[in-house]
C-alpha positions in Angstrom: 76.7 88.7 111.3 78.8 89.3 114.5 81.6 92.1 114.9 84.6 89.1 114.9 83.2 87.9 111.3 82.8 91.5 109.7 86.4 92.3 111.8 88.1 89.1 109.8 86.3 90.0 106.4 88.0 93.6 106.7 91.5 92.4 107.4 91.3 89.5 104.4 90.0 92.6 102.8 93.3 94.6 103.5 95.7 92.2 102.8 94.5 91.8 99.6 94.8 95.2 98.8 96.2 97.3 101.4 95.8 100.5 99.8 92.8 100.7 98.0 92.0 103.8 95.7 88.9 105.2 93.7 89.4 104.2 89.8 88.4 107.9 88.5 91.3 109.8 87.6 91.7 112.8 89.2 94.8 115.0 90.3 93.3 117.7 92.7 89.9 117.9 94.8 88.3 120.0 92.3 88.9 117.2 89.6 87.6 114.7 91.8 84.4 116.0 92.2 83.6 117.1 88.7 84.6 113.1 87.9 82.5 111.6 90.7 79.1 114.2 89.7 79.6 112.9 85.9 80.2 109.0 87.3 76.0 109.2 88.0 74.8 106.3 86.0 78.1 106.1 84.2 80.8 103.7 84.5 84.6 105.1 85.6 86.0 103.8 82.4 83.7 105.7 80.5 84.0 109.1 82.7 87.9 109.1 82.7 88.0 108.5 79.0 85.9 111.9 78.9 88.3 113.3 81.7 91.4 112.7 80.5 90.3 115.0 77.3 88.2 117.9 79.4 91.0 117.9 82.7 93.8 119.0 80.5 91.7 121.8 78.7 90.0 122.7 81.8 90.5 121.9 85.6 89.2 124.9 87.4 85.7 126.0 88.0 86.8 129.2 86.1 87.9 127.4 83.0 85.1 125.0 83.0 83.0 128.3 83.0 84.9 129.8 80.2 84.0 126.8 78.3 80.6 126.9 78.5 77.7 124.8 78.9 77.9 123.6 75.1 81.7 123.9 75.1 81.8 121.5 77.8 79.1 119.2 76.4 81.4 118.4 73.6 83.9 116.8 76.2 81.3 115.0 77.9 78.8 114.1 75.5 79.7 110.1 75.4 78.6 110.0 79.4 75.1 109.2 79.9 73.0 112.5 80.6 75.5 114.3 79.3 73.0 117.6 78.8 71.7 117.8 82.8 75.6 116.8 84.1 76.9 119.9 82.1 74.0 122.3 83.6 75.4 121.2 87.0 78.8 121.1 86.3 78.5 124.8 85.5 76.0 125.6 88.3 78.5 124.2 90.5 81.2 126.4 89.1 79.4 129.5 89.1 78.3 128.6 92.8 82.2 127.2 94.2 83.4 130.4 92.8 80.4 132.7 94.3 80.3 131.3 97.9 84.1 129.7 98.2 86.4 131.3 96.3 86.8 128.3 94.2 87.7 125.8 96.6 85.6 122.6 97.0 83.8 122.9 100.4 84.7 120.3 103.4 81.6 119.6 104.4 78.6 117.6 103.4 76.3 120.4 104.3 78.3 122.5 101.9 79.0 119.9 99.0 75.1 118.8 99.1 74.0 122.1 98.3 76.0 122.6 95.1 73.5 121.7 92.3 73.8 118.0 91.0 76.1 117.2 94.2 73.6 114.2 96.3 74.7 112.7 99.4 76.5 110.2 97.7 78.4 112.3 95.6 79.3 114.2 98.7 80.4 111.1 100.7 82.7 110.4 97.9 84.4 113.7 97.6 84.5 113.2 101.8 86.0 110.2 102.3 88.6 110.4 99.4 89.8 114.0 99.3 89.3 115.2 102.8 89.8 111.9 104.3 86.7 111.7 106.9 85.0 108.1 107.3 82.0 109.0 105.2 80.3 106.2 103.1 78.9 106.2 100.0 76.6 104.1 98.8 76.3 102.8 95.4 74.6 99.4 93.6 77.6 97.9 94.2 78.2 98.2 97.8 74.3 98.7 98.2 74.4 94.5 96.5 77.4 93.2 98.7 76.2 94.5 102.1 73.0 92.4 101.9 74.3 89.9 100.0 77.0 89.2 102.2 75.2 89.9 105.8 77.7 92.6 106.4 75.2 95.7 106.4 72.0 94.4 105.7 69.4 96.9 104.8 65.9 98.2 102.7 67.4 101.4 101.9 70.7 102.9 100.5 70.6 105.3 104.0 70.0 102.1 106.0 73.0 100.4 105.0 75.0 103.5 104.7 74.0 104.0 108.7 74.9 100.6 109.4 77.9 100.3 108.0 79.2 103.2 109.5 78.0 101.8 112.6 79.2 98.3 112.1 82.7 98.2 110.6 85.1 98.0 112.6 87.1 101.6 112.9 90.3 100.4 111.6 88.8 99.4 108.5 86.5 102.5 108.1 88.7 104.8 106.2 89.0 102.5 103.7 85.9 100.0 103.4 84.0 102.1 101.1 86.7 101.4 98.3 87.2 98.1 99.3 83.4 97.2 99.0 82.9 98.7 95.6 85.5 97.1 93.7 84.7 93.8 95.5 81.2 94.2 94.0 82.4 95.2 90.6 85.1 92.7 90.2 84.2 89.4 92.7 80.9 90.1 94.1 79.2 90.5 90.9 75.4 91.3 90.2 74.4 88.0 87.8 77.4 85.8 88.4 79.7 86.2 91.4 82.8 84.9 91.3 82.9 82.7 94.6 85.2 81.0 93.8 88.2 83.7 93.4 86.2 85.2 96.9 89.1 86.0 99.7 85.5 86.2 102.1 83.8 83.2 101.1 83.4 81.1 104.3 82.6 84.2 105.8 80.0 85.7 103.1 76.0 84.3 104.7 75.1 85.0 101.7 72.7 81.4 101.1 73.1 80.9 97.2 77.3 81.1 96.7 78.3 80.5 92.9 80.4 77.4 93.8 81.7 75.1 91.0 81.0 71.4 91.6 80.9 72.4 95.9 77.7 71.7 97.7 76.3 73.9 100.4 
């Protein structure tokens, strides 16, 4: 795929949602983080339902500590691994609160050593809260780089690299939210919806779910 085709797949992109945001619910950085470390293996629906009961109860690393590890468990306990996500969770309070004064660091260095925080946990709480171009990687955007040619690569690092390297600056800031909820609502895993696809001349993607079209 050449930069004009990935250029013109990020502006269809835009216009069709110009402002694209995360779907956890969050209202400060803290929050965010705390959603995205219990959104491992979890869907957002199911984390903000959890959220929306903890986040009123307890929003600070402080509170979340004064809950406890089995206090907390009892807010989180329909999320999948709900036991080794509250252990973080209050590692990473104890540890926010012991190295920086309860503020949620700015860097990945930083956010990768709090216990249960990965790289693409970090690149989340990057791109969204502090507004740096970082990329994260999940199944979904891991499925509609390949699929699509856009970032093509073996490895969730591979495409993260290219696609940092490959779209086009404008569209950088952004492209991580507008990749994940194209593969979660178009680009599906077992069925995409080609059809309803904004990209679809421009998707080289060789097997296209097209109704009554020919290839």
């Amino acid at each position: 795929m050449n930069k004009q085709k990935r250029t013109e797949i990020f502006e269809r992109l835009k216009a069709a949602n110009p402002a694209p945001k995360t779907e956890l619910e969050y209202s400060s950085t803290f929050e965010l983080l705390i959603a995205v470390m219990l959104s491992a293996q979890a869907t957002d629906v199911g984390v903000n339902k959890a959220t929306r009961k903890l986040f009123p109860v307890a929003n600070t690393p402080q509170a979340i500590l004064d809950l406890g590890e089995d206090g907390l468990k009892r807010y989180i306990n329909t999320i999948g691994l709900y036991n080794s996500k509250a252990a973080n969770v209050i590692k990473t309070c104890r540890a926010l609160l012991d190295k920086h004064d309860g503020e949620v660091p700015a860097t990945r260095a930083e956010l990768t050593a709090l216990p249960g925080v990965g790289r693409k946990t970090a690149n989340v709480v990057l791109n969204t809260a502090f507004g740096q171009p970082a990329m994260a990687v999940d199944t979904h955007i891991f499925r509609v780089s390949n699929r699509t040619g856009i970032a093509p690569g073996k490895t969730v690092r591979e495409v993260e690299d290219r696609l940092l390297r490959w779209v086009p600056r404008a569209y950088l800031q952004d492209a991580h939210h507008w990749l994940i909820l194209h593969g979660r609502y178009v680009c599906k895993a077992r069925k995409p919806a080609c059809d309803a696809c904004v990209i679809v001349d421009l998707c080289e993607y060789k097997h296209k779910n097209l109704q009554g079209a020919t290839e």
